[in-house]
C-alpha positions as CSV (number, residue, x, y, z in Angstrom):
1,X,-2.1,4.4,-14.1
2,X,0.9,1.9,-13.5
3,X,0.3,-1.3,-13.7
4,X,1.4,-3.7,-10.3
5,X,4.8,-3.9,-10.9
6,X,5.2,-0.9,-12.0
7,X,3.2,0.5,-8.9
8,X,5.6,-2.0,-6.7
9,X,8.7,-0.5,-7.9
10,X,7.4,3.2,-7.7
11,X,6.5,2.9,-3.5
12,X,9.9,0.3,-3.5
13,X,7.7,-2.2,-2.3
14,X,6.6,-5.9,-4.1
15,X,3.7,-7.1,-5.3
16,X,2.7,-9.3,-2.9
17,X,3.0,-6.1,-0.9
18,X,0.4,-4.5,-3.0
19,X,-1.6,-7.1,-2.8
20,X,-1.9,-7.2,1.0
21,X,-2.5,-3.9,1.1
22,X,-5.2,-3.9,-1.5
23,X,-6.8,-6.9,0.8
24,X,-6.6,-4.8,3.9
25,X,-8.3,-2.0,2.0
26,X,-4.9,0.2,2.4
27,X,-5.0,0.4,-1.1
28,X,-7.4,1.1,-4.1
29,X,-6.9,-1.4,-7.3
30,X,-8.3,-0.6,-10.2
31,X,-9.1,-3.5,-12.2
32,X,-9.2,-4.3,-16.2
33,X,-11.3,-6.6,-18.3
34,X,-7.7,-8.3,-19.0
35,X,-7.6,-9.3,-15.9
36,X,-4.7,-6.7,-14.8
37,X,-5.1,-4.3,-11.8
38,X,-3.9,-0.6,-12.2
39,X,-3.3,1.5,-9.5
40,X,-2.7,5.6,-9.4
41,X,0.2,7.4,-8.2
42,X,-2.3,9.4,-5.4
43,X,-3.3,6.5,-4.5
44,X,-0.1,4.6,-4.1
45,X,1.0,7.5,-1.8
46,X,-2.4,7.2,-0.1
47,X,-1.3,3.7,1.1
48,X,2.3,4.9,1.8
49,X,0.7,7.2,4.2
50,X,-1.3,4.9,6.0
51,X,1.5,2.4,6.4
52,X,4.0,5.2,8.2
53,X,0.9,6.3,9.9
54,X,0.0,2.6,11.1
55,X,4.0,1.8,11.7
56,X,4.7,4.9,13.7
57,X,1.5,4.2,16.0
58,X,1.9,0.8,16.7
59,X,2.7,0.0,20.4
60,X,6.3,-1.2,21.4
61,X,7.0,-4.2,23.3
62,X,3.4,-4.0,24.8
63,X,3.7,-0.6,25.5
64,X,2.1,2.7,23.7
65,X,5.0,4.6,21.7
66,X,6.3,7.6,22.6
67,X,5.7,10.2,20.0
């Protein structure tokens, strides 16, 4: 489990990035009694996945992309 900076750094990404993804639902936090959210490296791919997925779908200038 890596803690959200850790987890950041690991998908090259911030923490405010994270966080918007754990908000969407992209990605699954794991929360402490500290008060610190962990997440897991399957997961952190998991939301990797679904951001190329959503990115490379996405239509272009109005238009569906061509894939």
């Amino acid at each position: 489990m890596l803690t959200t900076r850790q987890a950041a750094e690991h998908v090259n990404r911030t923490p405010r990035t994270l966080r918007n993804w754990r908000n969407r639902g992209d990605l699954i936090g794991h929360p402490r009694a500290s008060g610190r959210i962990l997440y897991s490296r399957d997961d952190l791919e998991r939301a990797v996945q679904i951001q190329v997925e959503r990115f490379t779908t996405r239509s272009v200038g109005g238009r569906p992309r061509n894939t």
